[in-house]
C-alpha positions as CSV (number, residue, x, y, z in Angstrom):
1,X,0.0,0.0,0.0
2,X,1.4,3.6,-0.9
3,X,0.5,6.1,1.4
4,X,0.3,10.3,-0.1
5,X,-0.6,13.0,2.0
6,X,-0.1,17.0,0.5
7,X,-0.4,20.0,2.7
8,X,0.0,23.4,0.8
9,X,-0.2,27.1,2.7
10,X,0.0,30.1,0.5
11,X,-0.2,33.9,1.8
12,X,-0.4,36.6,-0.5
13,X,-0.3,40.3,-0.1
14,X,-0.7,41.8,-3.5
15,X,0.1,45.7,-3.8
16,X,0.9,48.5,-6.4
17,X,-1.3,46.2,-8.8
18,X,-2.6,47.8,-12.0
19,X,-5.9,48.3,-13.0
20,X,-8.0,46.3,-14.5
21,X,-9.8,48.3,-17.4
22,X,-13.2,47.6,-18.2
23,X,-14.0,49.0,-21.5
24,X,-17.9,48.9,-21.7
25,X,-17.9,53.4,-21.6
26,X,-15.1,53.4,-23.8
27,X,-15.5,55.6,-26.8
28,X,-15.1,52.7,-29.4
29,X,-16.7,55.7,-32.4
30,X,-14.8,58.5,-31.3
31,X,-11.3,56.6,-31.0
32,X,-11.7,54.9,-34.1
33,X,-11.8,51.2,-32.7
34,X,-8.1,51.3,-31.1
35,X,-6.9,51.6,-27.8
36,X,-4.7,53.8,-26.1
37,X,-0.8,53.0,-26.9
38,X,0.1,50.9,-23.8
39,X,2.7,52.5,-21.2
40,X,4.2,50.3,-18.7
41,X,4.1,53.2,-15.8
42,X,2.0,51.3,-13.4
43,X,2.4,54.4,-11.0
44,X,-0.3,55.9,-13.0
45,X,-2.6,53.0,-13.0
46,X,-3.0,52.0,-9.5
47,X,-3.8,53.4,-6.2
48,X,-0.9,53.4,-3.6
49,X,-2.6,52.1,-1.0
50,X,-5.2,49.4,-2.8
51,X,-4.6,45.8,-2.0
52,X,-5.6,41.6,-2.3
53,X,-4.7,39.8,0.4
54,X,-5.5,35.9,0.0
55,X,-4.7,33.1,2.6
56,X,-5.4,30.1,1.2
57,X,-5.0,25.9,2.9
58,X,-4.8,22.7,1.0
59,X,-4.7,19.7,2.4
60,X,-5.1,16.0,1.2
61,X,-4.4,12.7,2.0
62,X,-4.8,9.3,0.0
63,X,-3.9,6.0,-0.3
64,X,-3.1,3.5,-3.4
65,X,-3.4,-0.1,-2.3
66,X,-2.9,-3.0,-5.0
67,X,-5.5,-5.8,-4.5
68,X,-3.4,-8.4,-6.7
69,X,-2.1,-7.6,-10.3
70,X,-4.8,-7.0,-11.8
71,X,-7.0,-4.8,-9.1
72,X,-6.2,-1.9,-7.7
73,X,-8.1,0.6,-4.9
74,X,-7.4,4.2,-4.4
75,X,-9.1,6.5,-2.2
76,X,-8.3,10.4,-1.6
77,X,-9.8,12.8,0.8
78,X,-9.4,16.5,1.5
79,X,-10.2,19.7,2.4
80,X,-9.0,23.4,1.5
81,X,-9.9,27.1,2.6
82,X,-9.3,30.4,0.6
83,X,-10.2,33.4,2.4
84,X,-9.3,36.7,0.6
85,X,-10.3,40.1,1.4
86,X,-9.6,43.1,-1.2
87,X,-9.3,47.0,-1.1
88,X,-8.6,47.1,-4.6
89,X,-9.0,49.5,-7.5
90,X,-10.9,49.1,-10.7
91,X,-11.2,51.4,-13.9
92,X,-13.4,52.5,-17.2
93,X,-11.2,53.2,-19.6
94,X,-12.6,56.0,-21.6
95,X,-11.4,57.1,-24.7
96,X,-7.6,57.4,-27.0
97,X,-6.5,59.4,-25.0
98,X,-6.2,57.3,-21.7
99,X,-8.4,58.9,-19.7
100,X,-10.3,56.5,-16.8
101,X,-12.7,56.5,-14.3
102,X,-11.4,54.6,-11.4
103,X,-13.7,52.9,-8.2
104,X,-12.5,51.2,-5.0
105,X,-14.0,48.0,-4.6
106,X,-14.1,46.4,-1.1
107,X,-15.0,42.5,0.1
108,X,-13.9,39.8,2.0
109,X,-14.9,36.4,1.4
110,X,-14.3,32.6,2.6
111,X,-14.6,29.6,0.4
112,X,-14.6,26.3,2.0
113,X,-14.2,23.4,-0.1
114,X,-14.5,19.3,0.8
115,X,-13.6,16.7,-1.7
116,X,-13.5,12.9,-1.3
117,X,-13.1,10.0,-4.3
118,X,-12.7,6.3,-4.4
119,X,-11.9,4.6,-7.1
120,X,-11.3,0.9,-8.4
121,X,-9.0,-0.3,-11.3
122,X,-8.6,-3.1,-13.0
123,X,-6.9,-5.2,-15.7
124,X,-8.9,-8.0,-17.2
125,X,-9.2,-10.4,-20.0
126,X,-12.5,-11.5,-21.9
127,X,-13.9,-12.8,-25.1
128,X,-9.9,-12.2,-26.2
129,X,-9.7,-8.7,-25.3
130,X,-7.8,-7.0,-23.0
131,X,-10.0,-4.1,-20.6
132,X,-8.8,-1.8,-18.6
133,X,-11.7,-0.6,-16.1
134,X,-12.1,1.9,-13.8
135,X,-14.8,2.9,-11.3
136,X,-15.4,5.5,-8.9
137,X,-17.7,8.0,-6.5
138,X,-17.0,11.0,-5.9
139,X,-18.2,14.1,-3.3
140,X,-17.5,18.1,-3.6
141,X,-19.3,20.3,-1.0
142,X,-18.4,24.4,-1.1
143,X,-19.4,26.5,1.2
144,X,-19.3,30.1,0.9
145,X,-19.1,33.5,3.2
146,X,-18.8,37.1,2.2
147,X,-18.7,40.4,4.6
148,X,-21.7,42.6,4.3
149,X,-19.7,45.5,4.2
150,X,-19.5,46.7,0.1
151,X,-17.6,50.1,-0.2
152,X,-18.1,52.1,-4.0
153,X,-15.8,55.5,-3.2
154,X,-17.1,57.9,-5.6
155,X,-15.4,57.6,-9.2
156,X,-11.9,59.2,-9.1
157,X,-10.4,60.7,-12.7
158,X,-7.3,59.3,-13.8
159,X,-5.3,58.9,-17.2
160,X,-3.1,55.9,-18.2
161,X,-0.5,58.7,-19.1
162,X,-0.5,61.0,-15.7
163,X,0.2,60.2,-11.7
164,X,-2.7,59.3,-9.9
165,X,-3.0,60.6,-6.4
166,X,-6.3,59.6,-5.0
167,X,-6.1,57.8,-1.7
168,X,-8.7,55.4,0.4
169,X,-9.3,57.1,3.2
170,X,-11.7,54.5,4.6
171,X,-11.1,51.4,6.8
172,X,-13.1,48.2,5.2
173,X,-15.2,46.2,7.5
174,X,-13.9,42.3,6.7
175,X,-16.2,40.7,9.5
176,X,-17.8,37.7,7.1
177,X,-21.8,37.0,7.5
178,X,-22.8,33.3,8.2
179,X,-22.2,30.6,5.4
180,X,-24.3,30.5,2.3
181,X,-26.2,27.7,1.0
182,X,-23.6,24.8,0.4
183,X,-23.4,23.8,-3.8
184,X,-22.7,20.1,-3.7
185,X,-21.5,18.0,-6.5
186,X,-21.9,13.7,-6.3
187,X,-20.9,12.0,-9.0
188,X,-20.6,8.3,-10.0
189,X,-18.3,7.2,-12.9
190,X,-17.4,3.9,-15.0
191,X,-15.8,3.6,-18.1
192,X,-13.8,1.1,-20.1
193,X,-10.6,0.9,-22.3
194,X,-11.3,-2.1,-24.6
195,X,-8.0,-3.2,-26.9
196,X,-9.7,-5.5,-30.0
197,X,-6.2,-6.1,-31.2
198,X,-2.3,-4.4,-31.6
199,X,-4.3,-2.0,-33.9
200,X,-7.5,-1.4,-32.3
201,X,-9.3,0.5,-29.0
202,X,-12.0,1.7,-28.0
203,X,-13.0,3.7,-24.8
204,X,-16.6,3.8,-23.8
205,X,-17.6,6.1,-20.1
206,X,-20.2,7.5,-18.2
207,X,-20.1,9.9,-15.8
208,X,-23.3,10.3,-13.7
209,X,-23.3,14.1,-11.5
210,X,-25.8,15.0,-9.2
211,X,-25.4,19.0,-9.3
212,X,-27.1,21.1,-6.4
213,X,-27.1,24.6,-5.5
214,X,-29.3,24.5,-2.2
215,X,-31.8,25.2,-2.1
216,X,-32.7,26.8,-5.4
217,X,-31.3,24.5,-8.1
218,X,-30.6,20.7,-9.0
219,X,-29.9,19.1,-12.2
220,X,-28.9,15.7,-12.5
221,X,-26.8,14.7,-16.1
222,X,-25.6,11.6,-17.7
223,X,-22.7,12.3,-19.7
224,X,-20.8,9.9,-22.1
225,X,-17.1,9.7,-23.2
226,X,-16.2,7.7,-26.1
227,X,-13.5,7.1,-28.3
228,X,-11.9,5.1,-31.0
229,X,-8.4,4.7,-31.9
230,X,-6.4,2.8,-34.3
231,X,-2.6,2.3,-34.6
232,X,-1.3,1.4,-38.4
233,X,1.8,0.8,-36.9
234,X,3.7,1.5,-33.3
235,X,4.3,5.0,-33.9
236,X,1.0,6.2,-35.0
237,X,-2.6,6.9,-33.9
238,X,-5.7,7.7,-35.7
239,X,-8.7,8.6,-32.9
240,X,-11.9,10.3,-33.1
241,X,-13.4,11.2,-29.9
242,X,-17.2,12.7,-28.4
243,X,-16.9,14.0,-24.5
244,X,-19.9,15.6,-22.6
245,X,-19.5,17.8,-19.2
246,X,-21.5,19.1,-16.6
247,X,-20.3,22.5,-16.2
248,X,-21.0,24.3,-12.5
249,X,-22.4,28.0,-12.9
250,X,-20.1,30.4,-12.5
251,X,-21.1,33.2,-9.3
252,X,-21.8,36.6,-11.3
253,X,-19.2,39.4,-10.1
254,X,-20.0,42.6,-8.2
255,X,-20.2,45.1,-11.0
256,X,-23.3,43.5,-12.3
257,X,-26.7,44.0,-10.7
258,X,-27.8,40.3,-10.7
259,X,-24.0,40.0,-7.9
260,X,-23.9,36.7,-6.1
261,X,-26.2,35.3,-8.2
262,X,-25.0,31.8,-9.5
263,X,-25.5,31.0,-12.7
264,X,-27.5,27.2,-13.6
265,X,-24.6,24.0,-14.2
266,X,-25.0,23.9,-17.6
267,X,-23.8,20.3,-20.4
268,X,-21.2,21.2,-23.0
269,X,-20.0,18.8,-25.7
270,X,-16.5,18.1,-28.3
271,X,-16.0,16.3,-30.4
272,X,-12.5,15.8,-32.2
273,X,-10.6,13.9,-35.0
274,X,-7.0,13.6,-35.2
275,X,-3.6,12.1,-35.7
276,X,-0.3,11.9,-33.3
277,X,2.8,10.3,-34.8
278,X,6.5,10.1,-32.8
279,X,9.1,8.4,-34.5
280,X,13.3,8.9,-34.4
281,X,13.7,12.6,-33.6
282,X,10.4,13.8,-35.4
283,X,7.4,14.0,-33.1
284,X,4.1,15.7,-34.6
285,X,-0.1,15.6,-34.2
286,X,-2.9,17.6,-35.8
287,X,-6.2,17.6,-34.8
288,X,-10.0,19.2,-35.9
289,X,-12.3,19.9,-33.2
290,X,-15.9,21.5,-32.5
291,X,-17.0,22.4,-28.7
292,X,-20.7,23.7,-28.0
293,X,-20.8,25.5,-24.6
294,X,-23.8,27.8,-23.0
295,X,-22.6,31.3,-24.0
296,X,-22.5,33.9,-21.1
297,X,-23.5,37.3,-21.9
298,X,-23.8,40.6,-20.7
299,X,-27.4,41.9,-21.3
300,X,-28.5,45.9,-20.5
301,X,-31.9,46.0,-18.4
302,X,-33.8,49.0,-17.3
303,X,-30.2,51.0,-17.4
304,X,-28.3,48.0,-15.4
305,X,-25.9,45.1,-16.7
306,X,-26.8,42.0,-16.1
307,X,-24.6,38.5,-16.8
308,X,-27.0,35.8,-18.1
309,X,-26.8,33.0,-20.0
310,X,-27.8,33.2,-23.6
311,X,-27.5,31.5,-26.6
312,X,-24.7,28.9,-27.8
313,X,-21.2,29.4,-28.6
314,X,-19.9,26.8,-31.3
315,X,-15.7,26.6,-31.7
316,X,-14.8,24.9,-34.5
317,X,-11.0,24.7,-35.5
318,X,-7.7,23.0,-36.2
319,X,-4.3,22.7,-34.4
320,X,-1.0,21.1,-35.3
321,X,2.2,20.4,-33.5
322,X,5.4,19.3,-34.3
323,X,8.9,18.8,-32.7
324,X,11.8,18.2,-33.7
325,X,15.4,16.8,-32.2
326,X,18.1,18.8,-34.5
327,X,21.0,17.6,-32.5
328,X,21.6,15.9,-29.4
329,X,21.5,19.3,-27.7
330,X,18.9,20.9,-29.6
331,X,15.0,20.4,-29.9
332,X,12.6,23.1,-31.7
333,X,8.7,22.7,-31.7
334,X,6.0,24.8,-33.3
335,X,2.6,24.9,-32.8
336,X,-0.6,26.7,-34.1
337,X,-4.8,26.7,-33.1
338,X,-7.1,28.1,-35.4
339,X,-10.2,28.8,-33.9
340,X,-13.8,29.5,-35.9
341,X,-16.1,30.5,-32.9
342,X,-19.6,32.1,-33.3
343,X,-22.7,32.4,-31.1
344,X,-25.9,31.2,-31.9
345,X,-29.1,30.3,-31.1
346,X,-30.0,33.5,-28.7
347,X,-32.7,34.6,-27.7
348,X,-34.6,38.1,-28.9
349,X,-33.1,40.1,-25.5
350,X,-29.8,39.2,-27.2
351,X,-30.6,38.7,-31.0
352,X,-28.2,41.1,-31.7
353,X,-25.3,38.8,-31.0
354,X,-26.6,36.3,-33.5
355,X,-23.4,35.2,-35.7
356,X,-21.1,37.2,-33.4
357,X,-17.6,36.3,-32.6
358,X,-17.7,35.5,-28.7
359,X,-15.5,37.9,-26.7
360,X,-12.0,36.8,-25.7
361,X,-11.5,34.0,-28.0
362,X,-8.6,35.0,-31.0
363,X,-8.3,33.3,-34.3
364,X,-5.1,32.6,-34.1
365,X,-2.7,31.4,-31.6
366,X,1.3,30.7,-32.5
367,X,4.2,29.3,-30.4
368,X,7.5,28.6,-30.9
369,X,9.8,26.7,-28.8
370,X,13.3,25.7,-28.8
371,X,15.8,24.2,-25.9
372,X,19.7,23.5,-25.6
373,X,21.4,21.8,-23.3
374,X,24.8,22.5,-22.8
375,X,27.5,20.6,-24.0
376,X,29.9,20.8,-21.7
377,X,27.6,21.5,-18.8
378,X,24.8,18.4,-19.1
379,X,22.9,19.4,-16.0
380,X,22.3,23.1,-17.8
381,X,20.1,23.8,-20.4
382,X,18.7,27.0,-21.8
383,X,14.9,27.5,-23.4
384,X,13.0,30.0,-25.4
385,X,9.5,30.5,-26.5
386,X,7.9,32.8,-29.4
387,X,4.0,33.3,-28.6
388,X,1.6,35.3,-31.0
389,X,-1.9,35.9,-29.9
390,X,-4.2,37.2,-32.8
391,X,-6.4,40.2,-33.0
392,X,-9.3,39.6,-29.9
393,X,-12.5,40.7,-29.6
394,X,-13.0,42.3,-25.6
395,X,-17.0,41.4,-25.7
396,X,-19.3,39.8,-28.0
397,X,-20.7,42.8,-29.5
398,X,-17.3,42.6,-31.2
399,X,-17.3,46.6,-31.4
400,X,-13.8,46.7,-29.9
401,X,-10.9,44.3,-30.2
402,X,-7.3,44.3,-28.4
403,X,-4.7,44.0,-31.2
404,X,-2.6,41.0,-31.6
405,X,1.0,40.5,-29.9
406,X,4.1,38.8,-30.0
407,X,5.7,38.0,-26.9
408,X,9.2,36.5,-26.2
409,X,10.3,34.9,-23.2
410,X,13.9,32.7,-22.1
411,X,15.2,31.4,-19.4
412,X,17.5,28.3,-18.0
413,X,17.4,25.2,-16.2
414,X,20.0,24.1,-14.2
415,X,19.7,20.0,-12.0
416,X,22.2,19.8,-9.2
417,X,22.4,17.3,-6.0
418,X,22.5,18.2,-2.8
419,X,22.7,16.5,0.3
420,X,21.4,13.8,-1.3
421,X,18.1,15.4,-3.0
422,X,17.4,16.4,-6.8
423,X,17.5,19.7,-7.3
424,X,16.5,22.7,-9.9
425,X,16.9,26.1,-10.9
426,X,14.6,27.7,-13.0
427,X,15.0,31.3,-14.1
428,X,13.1,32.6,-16.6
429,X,12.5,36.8,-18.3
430,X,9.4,37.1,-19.8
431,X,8.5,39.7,-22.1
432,X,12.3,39.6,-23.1
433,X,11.8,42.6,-25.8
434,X,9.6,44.5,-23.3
435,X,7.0,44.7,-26.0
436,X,4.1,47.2,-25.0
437,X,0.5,45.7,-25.5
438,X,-2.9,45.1,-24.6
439,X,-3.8,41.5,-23.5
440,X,-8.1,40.7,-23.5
441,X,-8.9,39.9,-19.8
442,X,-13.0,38.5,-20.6
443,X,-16.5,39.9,-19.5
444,X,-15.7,43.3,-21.3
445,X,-12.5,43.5,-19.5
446,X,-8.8,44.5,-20.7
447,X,-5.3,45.1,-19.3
448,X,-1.7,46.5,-20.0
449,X,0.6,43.7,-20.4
450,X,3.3,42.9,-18.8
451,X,6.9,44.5,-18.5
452,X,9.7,42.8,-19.3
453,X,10.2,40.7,-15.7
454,X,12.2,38.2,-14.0
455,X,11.4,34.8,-11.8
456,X,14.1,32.6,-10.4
457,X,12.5,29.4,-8.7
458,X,14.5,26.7,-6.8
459,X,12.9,23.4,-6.5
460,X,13.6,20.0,-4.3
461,X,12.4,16.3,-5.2
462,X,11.9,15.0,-1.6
């Protein structure tokens, strides 16, 4: 029997953070569709004195015990808390020129979560096939808080290009209210990997999920996974795949008038064709897809924004990978995702959107990689990566886009021992050519990118 147990503690005390820009009052007519030319002077985008503090506890335990060779039991259960309180600063953008209207936003809130799964495995032979079988239950209980206290200062001026001075002169009540209704997720789950033969599989699943958001809502979904793959030889596979989910509703932010409000678990389905092939240094894949999810939309009622859900969004596309082992020191990748999404099917509040590219979802996404060890140094290596993101709508009126942007980033990896554990430095500098851009952030929202920064990280294998 293997034993795991994982206990994780995070504190976090973020300050001197940049807005983030909403862009529904921007001036998409009078600035001719663009956006202010990005400046990475955060002092003029942030309030000295706004913060997000989060404290947040994991903690797990499991077990892995092996019946005989061909069964296999594992169980896992845990719990983890996030509690997060926030003095923080938000922002309209306005217009070309960079002028905003800026808000304080205060809350507090604690989210308890419980988890527990079992599961059974096994290996098994019948009728001449092999199977491969699993089973399992599973539990998720949240529980939530949040403090009554919700603080609006009165909008403060500000421009992207000038200091800003404004202050909060208040002190933020964080005391939290008593626990909200729980949202609790069973599920039940079987599904087998059947091998016909060296050239044939097939996987067949269903997950079952009780979904309940006490005491308003319930839904209870049956959701299949199959699959079908075939290998023409050792190195290849052929598949075509259909998956179904039960999606949880998201809780609608604070800026909308429906707040706290959670949205209904909604089903979305993919289905995908595609190829992988790895043989000698040459690795590559390519792959058509088509995902059908709810769409979630902002709506204007009686003067207020509301978030509902609306419609469907269909994404329908095509990526490809490839990598390739030059040398023994050298390996370069590529990889591209075109995406065709549209939303359809709304209804007459939102008819509008009817054939409209949802917000936040670009038609074209690059990368490059590449990654050299060094000769004479085996333990060090040194890695780079080329990422364009296309042209991106920020809502799904698709009145105003953020422009597409090339970013590079590099860094190193070094593996040393000591004291008898594995060890690894990992630096990286993103942004390497400090390029200045706009990045979409979702639900109407955008913000400056980031500066050309640095991260060193040192990790231990225990």
């Amino acid at each position: 029997m293997l034993w795991q147990t994982t206990l994780v503690y995070e504190d976090s005390n973020n300050t001197g953070e940049p807005f983030q820009f909403y862009l529904d009052r921007y001036d998409v007519s009078g600035s001719g569709g663009r956006l202010p030319t990005p400046t990475y002077d955060y002092d003029n985008m942030n309030v000295d004195n706004a913060y997000y503090k989060s404290e947040t506890l994991l903690a797990s335990t499991g077990f892995e015990w092996h019946l005989d060779d061909q069964w296999m039991l594992r169980y896992q259960l845990g719990f983890s808390r996030k509690d997060h309180s926030s003095n923080k600063a938000f922002a309209d953008l306005l217009n070309a020129a960079g002028d905003y209207s800026g808000a304080i936003y205060n809350f507090a809130g604690r989210l308890d979560t419980f988890f527990t799964q079992a599961m059974l495995q096994a290996t098994l032979s019948a009728l001449g096939m092999k199977h491969e079988l699993v089973a399992g239950l599973g539990l998720q209980r949240n529980k939530t808080q949040y403090s009554d206290f919700d603080y609006r200062a009165d909008e403060f001026p500000g421009n992207i290009y000038e200091p800003e001075p404004y202050r909060v002169l208040h002190t933020p009540d964080f005391a939290l209210n008593a626990a909200r209704p729980e949202i609790v997720q069973r599920s039940a789950f079987v599904s087998d990997t059947v091998h016909f033969s060296e050239r044939w599989q097939a996987i067949a699943g269903l997950r079952f999920t009780d979904y309940e958001n006490k005491p308003d809502y319930q839904t209870r979904e049956l959701s299949p996974t199959l699959a079908l793959i075939y290998k023409p030889d050792l190195q290849t596979s052929l598949y075509a795949s259909y998956v179904e989910g039960l999606e949880p509703g998201s809780r609608v932010a604070d800026r909308y008038a429906n707040a706290g409000e959670v949205l209904d678990a909604t089903v979305s389905k993919q289905t995908e064709f595609g190829f992988k092939r790895q043989q000698d240094a040459l690795d590559y894949s390519a792959a058509i897809f088509r995902i059908d999810r709810v769409n979630e939309t902002d709506i204007t009622r009686d003067a207020d924004l509301y978030l509902t859900q609306d419609g469907l969004v269909q994404y329908q596309g095509a990526e490809v990978s490839a990598a390739y082992q030059f040398t023994r020191n050298l390996n370069m990748g590529l990889g591209a995702t075109y995406l065709d999404a549209t939303i359809e099917k709304t209804s007459s509040d939102s008819a509008d959107l009817e054939g409209n590219t949802p917000g936040n979802a670009p038609e074209w996404q690059v990368v490059g990689t590449a990654q050299y060890s060094i000769p004479d140094i085996p333990s060090l290596s040194v890695h780079g990566a080329v990422r364009y993101f296309g042209d991106t709508y920020i809502s799904d009126d698709n009145l105003l886009s953020v422009p597409g942007r090339t970013v590079v980033n590099a860094g190193f990896s070094y593996d040393f021992d000591m004291q008898g554990k594995a060890w690894t430095l990992v630096g990286n500098i993103n942004n390497l050519f400090n390029e200045e851009y706009w990045a979409s952030g979702g639900y109407t929202s955008g913000n400056i990118g980031e500066a050309r920064n640095a991260s060193l990280t040192l990790k231990v294998l225990l």
